[in-house]
ZAMARGU-4260 file (C-alpha; in steps of 0.2 Angstrom, whole numbers, plus 5000, padded with zeros to 4 digits):
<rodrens>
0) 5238/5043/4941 | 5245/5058/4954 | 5246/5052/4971 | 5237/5069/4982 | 5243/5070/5002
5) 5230/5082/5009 | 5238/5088/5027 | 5228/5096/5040 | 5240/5110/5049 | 5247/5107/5066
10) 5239/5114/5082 | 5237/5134/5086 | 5232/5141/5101 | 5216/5146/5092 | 5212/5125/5092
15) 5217/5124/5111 | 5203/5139/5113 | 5191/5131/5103 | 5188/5145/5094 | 5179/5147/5074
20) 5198/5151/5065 | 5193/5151/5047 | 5204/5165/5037 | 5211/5171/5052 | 5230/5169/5053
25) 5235/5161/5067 | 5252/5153/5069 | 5255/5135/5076 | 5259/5135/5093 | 5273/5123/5100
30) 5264/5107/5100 | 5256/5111/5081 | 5276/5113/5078 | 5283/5098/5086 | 5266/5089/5077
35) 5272/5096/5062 | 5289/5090/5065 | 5284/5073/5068 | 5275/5072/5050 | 5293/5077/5044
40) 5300/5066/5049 | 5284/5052/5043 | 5287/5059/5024 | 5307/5061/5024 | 5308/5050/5011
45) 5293/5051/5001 | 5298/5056/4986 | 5287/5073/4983 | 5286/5083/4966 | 5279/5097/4976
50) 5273/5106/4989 | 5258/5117/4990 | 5249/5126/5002 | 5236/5139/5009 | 5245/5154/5013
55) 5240/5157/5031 | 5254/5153/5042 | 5248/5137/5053 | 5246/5129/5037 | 5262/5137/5028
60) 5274/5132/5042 | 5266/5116/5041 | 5273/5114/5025 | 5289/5122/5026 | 5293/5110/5040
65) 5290/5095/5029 | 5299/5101/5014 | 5314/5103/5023 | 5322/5087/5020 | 5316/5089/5003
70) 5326/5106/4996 | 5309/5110/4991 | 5300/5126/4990 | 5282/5128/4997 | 5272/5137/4985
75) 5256/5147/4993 | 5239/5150/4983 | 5226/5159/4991 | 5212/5146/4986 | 5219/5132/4998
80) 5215/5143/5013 | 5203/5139/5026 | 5183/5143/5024 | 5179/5161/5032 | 5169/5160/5046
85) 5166/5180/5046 | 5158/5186/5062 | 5159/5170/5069 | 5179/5168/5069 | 5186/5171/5088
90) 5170/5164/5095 | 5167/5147/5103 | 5152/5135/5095 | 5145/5142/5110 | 5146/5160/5108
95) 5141/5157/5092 | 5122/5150/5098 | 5122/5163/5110 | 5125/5178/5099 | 5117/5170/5084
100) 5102/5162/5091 | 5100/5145/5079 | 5114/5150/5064 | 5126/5138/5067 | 5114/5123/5068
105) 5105/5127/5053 | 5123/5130/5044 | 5128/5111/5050 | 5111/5105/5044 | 5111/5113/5028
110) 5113/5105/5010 | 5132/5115/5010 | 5125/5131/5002 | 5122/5140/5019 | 5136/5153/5022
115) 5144/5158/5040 | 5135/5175/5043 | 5147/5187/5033 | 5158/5173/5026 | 5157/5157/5014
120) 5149/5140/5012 | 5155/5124/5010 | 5149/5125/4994 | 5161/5139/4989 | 5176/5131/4997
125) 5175/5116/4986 | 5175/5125/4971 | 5189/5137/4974 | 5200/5121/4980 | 5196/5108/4967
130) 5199/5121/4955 | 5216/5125/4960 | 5219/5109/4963 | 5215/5105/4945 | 5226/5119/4939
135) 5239/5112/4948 | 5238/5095/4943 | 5241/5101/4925 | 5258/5103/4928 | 5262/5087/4934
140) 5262/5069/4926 | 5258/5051/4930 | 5267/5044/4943 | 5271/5059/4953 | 5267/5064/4973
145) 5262/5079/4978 | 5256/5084/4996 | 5244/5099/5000 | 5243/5106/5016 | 5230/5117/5022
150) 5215/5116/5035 | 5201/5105/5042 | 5184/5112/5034 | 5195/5115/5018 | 5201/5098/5015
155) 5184/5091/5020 | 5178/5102/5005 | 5194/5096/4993 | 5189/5077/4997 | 5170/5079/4995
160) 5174/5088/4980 | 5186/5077/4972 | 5173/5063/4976 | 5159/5068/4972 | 5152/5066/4988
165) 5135/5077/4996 | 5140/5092/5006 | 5127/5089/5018 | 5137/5075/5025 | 5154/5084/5026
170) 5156/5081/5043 | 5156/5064/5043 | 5177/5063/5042 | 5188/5069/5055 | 5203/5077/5053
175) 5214/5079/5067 | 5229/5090/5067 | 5242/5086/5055 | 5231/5072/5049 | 5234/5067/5032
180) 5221/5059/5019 | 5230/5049/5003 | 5221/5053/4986 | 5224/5043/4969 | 5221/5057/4958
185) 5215/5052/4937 | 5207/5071/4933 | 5189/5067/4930 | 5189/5055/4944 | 5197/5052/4962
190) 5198/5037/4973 | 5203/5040/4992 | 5215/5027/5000 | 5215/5034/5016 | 5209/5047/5028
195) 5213/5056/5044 | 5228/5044/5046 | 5239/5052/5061 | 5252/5038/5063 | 5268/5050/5063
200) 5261/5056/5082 | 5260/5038/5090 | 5270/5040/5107 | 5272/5057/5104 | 5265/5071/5115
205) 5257/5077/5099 | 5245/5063/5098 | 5227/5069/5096 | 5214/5054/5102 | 5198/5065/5103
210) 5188/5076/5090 | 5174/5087/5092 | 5164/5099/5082 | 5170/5113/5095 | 5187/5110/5090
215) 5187/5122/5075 | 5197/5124/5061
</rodrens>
């Protein structure tokens, strides 16, 4: 069994703004880097295998900041990265209903096949991610930990993937920033052991106690 820590990125501007992110690169902002911090200093002495992560740089810096204690080297794959959005990505869910009359509602209430108008579905984020994520776990072996860090929507897809669980409900877990979910890892089959858990930011200034589905990924 490989033990899988599936980190959210800390909070950019872009999340402040509300805004449809996706595969735009938007860095963490100062409170994303002091969240990230905290996390750090949560998993200074776990001892990690490796670290991977989506290459755009909210999630990367993520990362960077909490293998520092560790002498390890992030490695970035471009499958980890956050679900493009397309035309929707700098727009509010708002905006989005206004310029797109009835899109975006019918994407949340589809079966995970619907793509964002000129992007990707949920669909074709999960199997991008569980398949790197099976490539990777090849090169590791029983007993080992190994944490991930990449982006709300993508993670959703890597956990409903690994599970097996319907698309259609992939909003039913939250994921704040810097969240991280706990996955027991057995190839075929995954178990998770917990999810969303933001502990490292209790009485810190960091600490997220709200979620919405206009606070974007």
């Amino acid at each position: 069994m490989i033990t899988l820590y599936l980190v959210r990125h800390g909070e950019t501007d872009g999340n402040v703004k509300r805004w449809y992110q996706g595969a735009t690169d938007i860095p963490l902002n100062a409170r994303g880097r002091e969240q990230a911090e905290a996390l750090g200093r949560y998993f200074q002495d776990f001892p990690f295998q490796a670290i991977y992560s989506s290459p755009l740089s909210r999630a990367k810096e993520t990362a960077e900041i909490v293998a520092r204690p560790h002498g390890l080297t992030v490695r970035t794959y471009e499958a980890l990265r956050e679900i493009d959005f397309g035309a929707w990505e700098g727009h509010t869910y708002e905006e989005i209903r206004e310029l797109w009359p009835g899109e975006i509602e019918a994407f949340y209430r589809s079966d995970g096949m619907m793509k964002a108008r000129g992007g990707e579905s949920f669909c074709d984020v999960a199997q991008r991610t569980v398949e790197q994520i099976h490539r990777l776990m090849e090169h590791h072996a029983d007993g080992d930990k190994v944490l991930i860090a990449s982006h709300g929507a993508a993670i959703r897809c890597m956990l409903f993937g690994l599970l097996g669980l319907e698309l259609s409900r992939i909003w039913c877990f939250q994921q704040y920033n810097t969240a991280f979910n706990v996955v027991e890892y057995y190839g075929e089959r995954s178990v998770a052991t917990l999810i969303n858990c933001t502990n490292h930011l209790v009485g810190t200034s960091g600490c997220q106690t709200n979620w919405t589905n206009t606070n974007r990924l």
